[in-house]
C-alpha positions as CSV (number, residue, x, y, z in Angstrom):
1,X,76.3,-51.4,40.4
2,X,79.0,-54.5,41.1
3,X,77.7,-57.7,43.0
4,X,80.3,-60.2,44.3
5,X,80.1,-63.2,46.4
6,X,81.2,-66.7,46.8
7,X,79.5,-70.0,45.6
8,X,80.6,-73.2,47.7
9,X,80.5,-76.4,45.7
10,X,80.0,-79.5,47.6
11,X,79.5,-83.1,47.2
12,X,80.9,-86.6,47.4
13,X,84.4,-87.6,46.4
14,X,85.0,-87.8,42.6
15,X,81.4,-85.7,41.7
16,X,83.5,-83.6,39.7
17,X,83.7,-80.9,42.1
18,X,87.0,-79.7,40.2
19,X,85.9,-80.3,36.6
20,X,83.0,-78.2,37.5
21,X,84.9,-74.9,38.9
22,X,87.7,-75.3,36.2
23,X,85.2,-75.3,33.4
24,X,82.6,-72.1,35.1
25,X,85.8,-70.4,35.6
26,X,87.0,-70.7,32.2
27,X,90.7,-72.1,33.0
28,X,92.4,-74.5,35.3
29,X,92.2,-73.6,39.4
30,X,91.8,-77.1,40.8
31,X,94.0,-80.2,40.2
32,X,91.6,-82.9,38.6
33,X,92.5,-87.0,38.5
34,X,90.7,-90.2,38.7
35,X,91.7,-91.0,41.9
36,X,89.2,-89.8,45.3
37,X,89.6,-87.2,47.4
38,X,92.4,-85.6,44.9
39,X,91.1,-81.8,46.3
40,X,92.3,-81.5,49.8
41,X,91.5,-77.7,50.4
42,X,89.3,-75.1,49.3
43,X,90.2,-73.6,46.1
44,X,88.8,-70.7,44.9
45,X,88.2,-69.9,41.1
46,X,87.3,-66.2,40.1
47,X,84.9,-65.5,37.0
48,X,83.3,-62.5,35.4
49,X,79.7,-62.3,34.2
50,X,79.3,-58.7,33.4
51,X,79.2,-56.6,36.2
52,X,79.3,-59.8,38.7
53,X,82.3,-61.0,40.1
54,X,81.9,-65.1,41.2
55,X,84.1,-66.7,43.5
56,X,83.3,-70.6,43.1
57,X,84.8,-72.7,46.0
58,X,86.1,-76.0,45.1
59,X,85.8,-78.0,48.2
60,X,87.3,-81.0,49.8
61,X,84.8,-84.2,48.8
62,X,82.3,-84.7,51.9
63,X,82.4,-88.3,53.4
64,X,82.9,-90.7,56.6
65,X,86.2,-89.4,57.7
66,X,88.6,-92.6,59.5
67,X,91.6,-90.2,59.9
68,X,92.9,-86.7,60.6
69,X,93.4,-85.8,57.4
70,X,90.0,-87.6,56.6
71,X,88.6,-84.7,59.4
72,X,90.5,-82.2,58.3
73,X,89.4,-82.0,54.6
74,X,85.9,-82.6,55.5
75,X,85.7,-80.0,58.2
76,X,87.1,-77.6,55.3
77,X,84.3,-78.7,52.8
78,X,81.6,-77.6,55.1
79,X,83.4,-74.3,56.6
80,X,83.1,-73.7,52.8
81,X,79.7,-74.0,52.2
82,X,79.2,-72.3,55.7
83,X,80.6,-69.3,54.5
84,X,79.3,-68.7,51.1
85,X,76.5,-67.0,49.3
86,X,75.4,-69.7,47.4
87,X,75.9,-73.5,47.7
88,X,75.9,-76.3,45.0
89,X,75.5,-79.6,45.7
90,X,77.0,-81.7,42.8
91,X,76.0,-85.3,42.3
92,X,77.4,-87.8,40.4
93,X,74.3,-88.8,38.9
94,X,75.2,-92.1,36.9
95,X,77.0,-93.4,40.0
96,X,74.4,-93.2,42.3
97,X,71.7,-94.8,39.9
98,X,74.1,-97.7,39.0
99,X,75.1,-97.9,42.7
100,X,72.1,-97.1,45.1
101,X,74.1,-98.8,48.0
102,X,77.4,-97.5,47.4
103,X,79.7,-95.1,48.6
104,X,78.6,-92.0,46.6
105,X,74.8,-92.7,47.7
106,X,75.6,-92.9,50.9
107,X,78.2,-90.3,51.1
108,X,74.7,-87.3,49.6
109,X,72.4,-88.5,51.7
110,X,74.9,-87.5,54.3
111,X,75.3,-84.5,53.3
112,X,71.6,-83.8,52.8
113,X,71.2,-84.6,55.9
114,X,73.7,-81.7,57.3
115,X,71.8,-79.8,54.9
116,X,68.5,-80.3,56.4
117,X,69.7,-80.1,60.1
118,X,71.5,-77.3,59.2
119,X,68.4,-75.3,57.1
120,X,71.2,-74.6,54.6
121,X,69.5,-74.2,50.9
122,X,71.5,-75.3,47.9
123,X,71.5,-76.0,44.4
124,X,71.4,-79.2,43.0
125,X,73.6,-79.9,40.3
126,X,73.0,-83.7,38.5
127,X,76.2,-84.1,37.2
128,X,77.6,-86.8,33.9
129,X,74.0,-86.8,32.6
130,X,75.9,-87.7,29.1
131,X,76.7,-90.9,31.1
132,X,73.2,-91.7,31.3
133,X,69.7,-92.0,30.2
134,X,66.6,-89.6,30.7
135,X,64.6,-92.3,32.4
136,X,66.9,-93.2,34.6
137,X,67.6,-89.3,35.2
138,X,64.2,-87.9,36.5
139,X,63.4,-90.3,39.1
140,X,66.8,-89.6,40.9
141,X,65.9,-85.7,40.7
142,X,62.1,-86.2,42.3
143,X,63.8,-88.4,44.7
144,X,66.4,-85.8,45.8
145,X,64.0,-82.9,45.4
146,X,61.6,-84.4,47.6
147,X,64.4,-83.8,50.4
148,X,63.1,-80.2,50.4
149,X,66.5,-79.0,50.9
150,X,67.1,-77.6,46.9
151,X,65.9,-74.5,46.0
152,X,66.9,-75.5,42.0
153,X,67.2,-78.5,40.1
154,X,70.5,-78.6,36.9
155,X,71.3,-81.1,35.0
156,X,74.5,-80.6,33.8
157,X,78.1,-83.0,32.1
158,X,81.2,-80.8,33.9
159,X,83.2,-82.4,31.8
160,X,81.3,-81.0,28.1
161,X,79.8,-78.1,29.5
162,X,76.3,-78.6,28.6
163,X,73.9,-76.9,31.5
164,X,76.7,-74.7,32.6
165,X,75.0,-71.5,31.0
166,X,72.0,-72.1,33.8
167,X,73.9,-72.8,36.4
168,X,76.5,-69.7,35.8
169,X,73.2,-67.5,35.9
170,X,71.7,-69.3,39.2
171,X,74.8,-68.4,40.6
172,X,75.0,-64.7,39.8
173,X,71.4,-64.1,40.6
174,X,72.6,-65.2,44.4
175,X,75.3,-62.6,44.2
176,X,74.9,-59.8,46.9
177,X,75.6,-55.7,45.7
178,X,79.5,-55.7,46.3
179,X,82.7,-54.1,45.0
180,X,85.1,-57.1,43.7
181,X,87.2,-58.8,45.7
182,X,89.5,-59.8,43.0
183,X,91.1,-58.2,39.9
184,X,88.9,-59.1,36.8
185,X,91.5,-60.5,35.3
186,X,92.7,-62.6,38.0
187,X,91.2,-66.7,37.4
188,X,92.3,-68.2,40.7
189,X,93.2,-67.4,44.8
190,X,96.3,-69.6,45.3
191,X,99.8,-69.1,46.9
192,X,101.8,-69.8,43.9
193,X,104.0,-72.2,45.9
194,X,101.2,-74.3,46.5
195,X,99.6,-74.2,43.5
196,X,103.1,-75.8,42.0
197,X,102.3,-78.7,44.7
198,X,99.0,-79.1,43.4
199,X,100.4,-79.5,39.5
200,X,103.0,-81.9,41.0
201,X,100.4,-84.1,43.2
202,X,98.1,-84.1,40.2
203,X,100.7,-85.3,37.8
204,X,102.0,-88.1,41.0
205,X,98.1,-89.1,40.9
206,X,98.0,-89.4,37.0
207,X,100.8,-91.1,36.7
208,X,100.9,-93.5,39.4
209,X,96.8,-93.8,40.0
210,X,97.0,-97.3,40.7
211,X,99.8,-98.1,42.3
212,X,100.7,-95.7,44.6
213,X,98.2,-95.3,47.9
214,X,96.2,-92.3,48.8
215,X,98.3,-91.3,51.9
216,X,101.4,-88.9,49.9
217,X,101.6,-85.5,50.0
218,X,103.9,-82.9,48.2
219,X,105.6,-79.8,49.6
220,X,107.1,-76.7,48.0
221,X,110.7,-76.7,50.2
222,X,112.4,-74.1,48.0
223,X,111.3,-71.5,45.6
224,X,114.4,-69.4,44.1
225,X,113.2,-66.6,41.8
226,X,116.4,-66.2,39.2
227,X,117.8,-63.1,37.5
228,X,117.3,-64.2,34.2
229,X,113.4,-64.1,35.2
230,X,113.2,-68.4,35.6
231,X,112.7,-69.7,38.5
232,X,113.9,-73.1,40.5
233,X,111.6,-74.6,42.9
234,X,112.4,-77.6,44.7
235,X,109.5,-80.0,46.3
236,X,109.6,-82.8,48.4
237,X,107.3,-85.9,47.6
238,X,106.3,-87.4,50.9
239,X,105.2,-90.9,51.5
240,X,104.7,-93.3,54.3
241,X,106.9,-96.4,53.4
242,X,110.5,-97.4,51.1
243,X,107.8,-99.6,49.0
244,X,105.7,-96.5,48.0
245,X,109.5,-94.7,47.7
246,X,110.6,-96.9,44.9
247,X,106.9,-96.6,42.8
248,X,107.2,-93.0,42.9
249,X,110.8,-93.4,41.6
250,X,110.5,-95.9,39.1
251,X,112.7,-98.5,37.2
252,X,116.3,-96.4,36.9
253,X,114.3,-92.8,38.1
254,X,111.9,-93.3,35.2
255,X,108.6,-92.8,36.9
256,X,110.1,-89.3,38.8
257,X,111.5,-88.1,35.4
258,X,107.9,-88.4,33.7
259,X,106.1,-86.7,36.8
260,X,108.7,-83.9,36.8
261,X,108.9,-83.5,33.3
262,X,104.7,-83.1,33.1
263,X,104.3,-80.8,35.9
264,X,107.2,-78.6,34.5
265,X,105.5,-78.0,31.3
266,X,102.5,-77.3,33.1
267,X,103.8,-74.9,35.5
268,X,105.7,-72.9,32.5
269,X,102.6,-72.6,31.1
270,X,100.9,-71.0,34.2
271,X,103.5,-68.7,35.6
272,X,105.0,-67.9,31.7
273,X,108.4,-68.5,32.4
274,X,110.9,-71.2,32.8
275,X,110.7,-73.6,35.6
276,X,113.5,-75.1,36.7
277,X,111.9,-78.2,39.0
278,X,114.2,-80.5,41.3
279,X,111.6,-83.4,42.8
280,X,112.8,-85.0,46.1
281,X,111.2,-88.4,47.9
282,X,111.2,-89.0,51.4
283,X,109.7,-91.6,53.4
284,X,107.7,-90.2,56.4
285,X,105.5,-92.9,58.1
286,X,103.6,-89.9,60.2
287,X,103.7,-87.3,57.6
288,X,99.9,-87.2,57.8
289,X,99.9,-86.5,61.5
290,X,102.1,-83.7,61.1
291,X,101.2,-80.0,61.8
292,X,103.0,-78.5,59.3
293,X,102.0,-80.6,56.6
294,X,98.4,-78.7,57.4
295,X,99.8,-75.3,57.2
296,X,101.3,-76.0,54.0
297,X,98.1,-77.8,52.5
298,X,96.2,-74.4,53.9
299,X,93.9,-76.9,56.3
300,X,93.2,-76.7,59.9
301,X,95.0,-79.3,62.2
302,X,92.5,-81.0,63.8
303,X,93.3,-82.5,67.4
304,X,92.4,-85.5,68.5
């Protein structure tokens, strides 16, 4: 007897969301940086316990959307969760102690409140506990339990793994009787020419975290499979003015050379085979208001 399903994790930007589904997966699915709102789509991570197949759904992070692509990666966050077997709300737990008021606070009350109008149960996963004390810890969970909206209370650090065990186990117990959806041996469910944009924004964002603005995007233009077995792809690094232009090409191409040299390496690694990686810029003001830009990031266009 095989179960399979899908587990949604949700929460506000920078929660760890990614962390989380890279580490219960056991490799890298999702991009991870220091900079909010990094995940822009639904990724999905496969992993095995015994005869369960998990699909864990990293989601966009959930909060007050200003503009379309604000909507669009929200909307995809909570089609997500609407759609799986099992949803887990992760908090960033040392954030919203230190910062009652701030954004993250705000940003899960919000969504427990979706959660409540919607009768949606979930999991809730306290996340950086490491990053804190107990005493601070357990009034935050009686205050979110309290909500009614959590059928299970984890306590968990993404980032070193401790709690994971549970929460793996919560997860499979939610699994319906199934036949897997994916090879066993297969980690991840992404188009491998946009899983090479991904490596590419995520080595943009690490790079250039506080310089360059949140509104880029990167695009897969060309991929050429070689005979020798390489292959050359060729992206496009979209931004919104010449100022953002010249950060993202650095003093005599220095900053492009480092981001194309890291996310090479990286993609060798994942596809096991030379890459051969041409990076362009271009400036595009309304690149965020573009249709196709959607497609290729795998969201929904919303209208206005």
């Amino acid at each position: 007897m095989t179960r399979c399903g899908f587990t949604a994790i949700i929460g506000a930007p920078n929660a760890g969301k990614s962390t989380l589904v890279n580490a219960l997966v056991g490799s890298k699915v999702a991009i991870v940086s220091p900079k909010v709102q990094t995940t822009r789509m639904n990724v999905r991570g496969v992993a095995m316990r015994g005869e369960t197949q998990l699909i864990f759904v990293d989601t966009p992070g959930i909060f007050q959307p200003r503009r379309r692509l604000d909507r669009a990666m929200v909307a995809a966050a909570w089609s997500g969760a609407g759609d799986a077997d099992a949803v887990i709300h992760l908090v960033d737990a040392s954030e919203v102690t230190a910062k009652p008021n701030g954004h993250a606070a705000a940003d899960t009350a919000s969504i427990i409140e979706n959660l409540q109008k919607t009768q949606r149960k979930a999991a809730l996963a306290l996340n950086k506990i490491d990053a804190m004390k107990v005493e601070d810890l357990l009034p935050l969970a009686e205050k979110l339990n309290a909500t009614g909206v959590y059928e299970q209370i984890f306590m968990i650090s993404a980032l070193k793994g401790d709690g994971l065990e549970a929460l793996g186990a919560w997860c499979e117990s939610r699994m319906p009787e199934g036949p897997f959806l994916y090879s066993p041996e297969q980690s991840a469910d992404i188009p491998s020419r946009l899983l090479a944009s991904e490596i590419t924004r995520e080595k943009l964002y690490l790079r250039l975290h506080d310089e360059l603005p949140y509104a880029c995007a990167v695009e897969t233009e060309k991929w050429e499979e070689r005979k020798d077995g390489s292959v050359k792809i060729d992206q496009i690094i979209y931004v919104q003015r010449d100022g953002q232009k010249a950060i993202v090409l650095g003093k005599n191409g220095a900053a492009i050379k480092g981001i194309g040299a890291a996310s090479r390496k990286e993609l060798e690694q994942i596809f096991d085979r030379r890459v051969h990686l041409f990076l362009f810029v271009k400036v595009r003001e309304d690149w965020a208001d573009k249709r196709e830009h959607y497609r290729e990031m795998g969201l929904e266009f919303p209208e206005e």
